[in-house]
N, C-alpha and C positions, 0 to 999 in steps of 0.2 A: 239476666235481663229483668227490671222491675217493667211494667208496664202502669200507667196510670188511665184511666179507663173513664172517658165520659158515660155519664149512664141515659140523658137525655131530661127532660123532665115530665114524661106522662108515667109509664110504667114499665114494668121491664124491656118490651117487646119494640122502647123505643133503644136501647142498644144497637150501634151501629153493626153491620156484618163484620169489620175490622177488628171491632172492640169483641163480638164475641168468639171470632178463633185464637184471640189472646187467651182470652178466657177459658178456654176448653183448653188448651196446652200452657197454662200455668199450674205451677205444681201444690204452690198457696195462695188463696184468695180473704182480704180484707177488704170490707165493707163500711164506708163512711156512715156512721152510725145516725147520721142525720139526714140522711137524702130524702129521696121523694117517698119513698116506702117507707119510713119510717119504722115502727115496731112492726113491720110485715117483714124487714130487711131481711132477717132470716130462713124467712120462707124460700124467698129466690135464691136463696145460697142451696136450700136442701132440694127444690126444684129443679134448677138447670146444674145446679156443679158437686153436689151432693160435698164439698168440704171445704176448709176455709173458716175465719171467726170475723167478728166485727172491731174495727177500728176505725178512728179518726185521721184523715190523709189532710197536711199541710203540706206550705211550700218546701219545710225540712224534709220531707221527703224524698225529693230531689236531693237538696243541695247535698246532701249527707250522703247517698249512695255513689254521689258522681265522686266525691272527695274521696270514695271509698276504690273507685276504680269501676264502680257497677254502672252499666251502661242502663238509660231511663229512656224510655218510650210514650210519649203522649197521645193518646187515642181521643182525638177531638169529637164533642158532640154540643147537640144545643144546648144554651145557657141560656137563663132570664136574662144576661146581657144583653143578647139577641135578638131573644124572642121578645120583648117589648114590643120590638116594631112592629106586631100586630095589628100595633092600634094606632099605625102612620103616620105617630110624631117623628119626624126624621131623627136615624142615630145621630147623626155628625151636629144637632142641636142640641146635645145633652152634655150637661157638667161632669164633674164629679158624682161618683154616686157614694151615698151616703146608707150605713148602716142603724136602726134605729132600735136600740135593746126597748125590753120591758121594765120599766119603772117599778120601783118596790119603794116600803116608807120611807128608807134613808137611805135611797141611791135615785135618783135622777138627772142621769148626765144629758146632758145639751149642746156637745161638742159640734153634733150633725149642724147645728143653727147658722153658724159664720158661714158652712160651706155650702148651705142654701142660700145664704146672703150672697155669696159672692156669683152664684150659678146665676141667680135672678136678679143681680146686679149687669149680670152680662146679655139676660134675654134668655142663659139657656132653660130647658128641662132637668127636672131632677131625679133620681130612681133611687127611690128608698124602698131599701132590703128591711125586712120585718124581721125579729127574733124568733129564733127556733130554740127552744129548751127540752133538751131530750137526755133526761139521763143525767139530770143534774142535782146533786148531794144536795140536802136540806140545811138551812143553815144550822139547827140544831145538830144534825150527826157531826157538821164537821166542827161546834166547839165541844161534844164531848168526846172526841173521837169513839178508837173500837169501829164495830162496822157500820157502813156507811148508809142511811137510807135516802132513797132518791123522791124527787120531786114528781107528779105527775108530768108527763109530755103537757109542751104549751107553748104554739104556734101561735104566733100576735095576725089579728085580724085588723081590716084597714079601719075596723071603726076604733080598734084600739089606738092606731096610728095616727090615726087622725084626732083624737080625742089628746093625747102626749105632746103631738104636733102646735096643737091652740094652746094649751098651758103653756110650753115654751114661748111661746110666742108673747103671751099675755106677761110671764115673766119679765124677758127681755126686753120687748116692749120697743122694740126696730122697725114694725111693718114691714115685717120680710115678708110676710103673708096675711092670708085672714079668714074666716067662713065663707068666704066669696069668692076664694082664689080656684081657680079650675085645676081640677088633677084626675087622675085617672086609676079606678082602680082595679086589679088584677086576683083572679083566682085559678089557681089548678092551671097556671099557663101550659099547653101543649097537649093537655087531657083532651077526652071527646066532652066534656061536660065545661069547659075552659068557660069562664064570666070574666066581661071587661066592660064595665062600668064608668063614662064619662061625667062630671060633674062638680058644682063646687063643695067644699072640705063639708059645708054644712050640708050637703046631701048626703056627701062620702060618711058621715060620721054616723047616718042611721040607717043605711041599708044593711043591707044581710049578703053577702057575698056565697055563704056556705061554709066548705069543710076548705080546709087548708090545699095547699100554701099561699099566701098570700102577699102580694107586693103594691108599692104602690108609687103613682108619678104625680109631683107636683110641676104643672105646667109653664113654661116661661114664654115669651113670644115665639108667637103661632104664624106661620104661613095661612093665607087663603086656602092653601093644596091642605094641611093639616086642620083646618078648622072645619072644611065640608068632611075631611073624614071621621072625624071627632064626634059628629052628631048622628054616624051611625052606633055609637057607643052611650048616648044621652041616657040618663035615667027616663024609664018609662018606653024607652024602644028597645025592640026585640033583637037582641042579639045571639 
């Protein structure tokens, strides 16, 4: 039996009771080297289960064991998919969501731009997943190979996003959006310290939200019901 194990996104302790008697009667445990723990990841390994290494889990995961005959087990828990609705923009109004890496001198893709054009073509919401970089080879080590050194960890914040966001924009030059466009943005969703900041991109682009993880929604038509909720999350009130 493989098991694939939601871990929640506050900290350990958000592991469901399901997920963790998987856990204790598994005989090896791998750790998606990205999660919410981050460079802590190890600790909770030597903490609660004392063995086990870290690795990266995709959808191969699955498809591979089941072709294999290994039967797979999915321990559900909360996701940023989810947990957005915090902030009472209705799910069933959101598009596509869109992934938004970190831009370097001679890579900045803009693929995410059509599929906010067509989101906010249609009225809906958008949820842009922010880059997480952990453990990522420099690009020196990998042209001379030998061993590899890695990059510092680097978690994209919404002013990064938001700052990527208007370049594209001003690029392209479609009025998919603008400094004016309402969005919303996310820190540490499900923590006891969780910030969710409503506002337009030009507010978004100079707050400070804190320490990681960070996500962020760019708004499409709003219900009445979603716009009185929206203003408990305004910059300058306390949330």
């Amino acid at each position: 039996m493989l098991y694939i194990i939601g871990l929640g996104l506050g900290d350990e302790s958000d592991i469901t009771l399901r997920g963790l008697e998987a856990v204790k009667k598994s005989q090896k445990i791998y750790m998606d080297r990205k999660s919410f723990m981050g460079n802590q990841s190890h600790l909770l390994i030597e903490r609660w289960w004392k063995k086990g290494r870290e690795a990266t889990t995709h959808s191969d995961l699955v498809v591979r064991p089941k072709k294999l005959g290994v039967n797979v087990e999915v321990v559900h828990n909360a996701s940023v998919m989810n947990d957005v609705g915090i902030c009472r923009l209705q799910l069933y109004h959101y598009g596509e969501t869109v992934s938004t890496p970190f831009f370097t001198e001679i890579w900045r893709p803009d693929s995410f731009y059509e599929k906010i054009k067509k989101n906010r073509a249609l009225g809906l919401h958008t949820l842009c997943l922010l880059d997480i970089r952990v453990k990522e080879p420099t690009f020196e080590s990998l042209c001379r190979g030998g061993k590899k050194q890695y990059e510092p960890p680097r978690y994209m914040t919404v002013n990064t996003a938001i700052e990527q966001l208007l370049e594209v924009e001003q690029k392209r030059g479609d009025s998919v959006y603008s400094e004016e466009t309402e969005c919303v943005g996310f820190a540490r969703l499900g923590a006891e310290d969780q910030k969710i900041l409503s506002g337009t991109m030009k507010q978004s682009e100079s707050v400070d939200c804190g320490a990681p993880l960070h996500c962020l929604v760019i708004v499409g038509k709003t219900h009445p019901v979603e716009e009185e909720m929206l203003e408990f999350y305004k910059y300058g009130t306390a949330n």
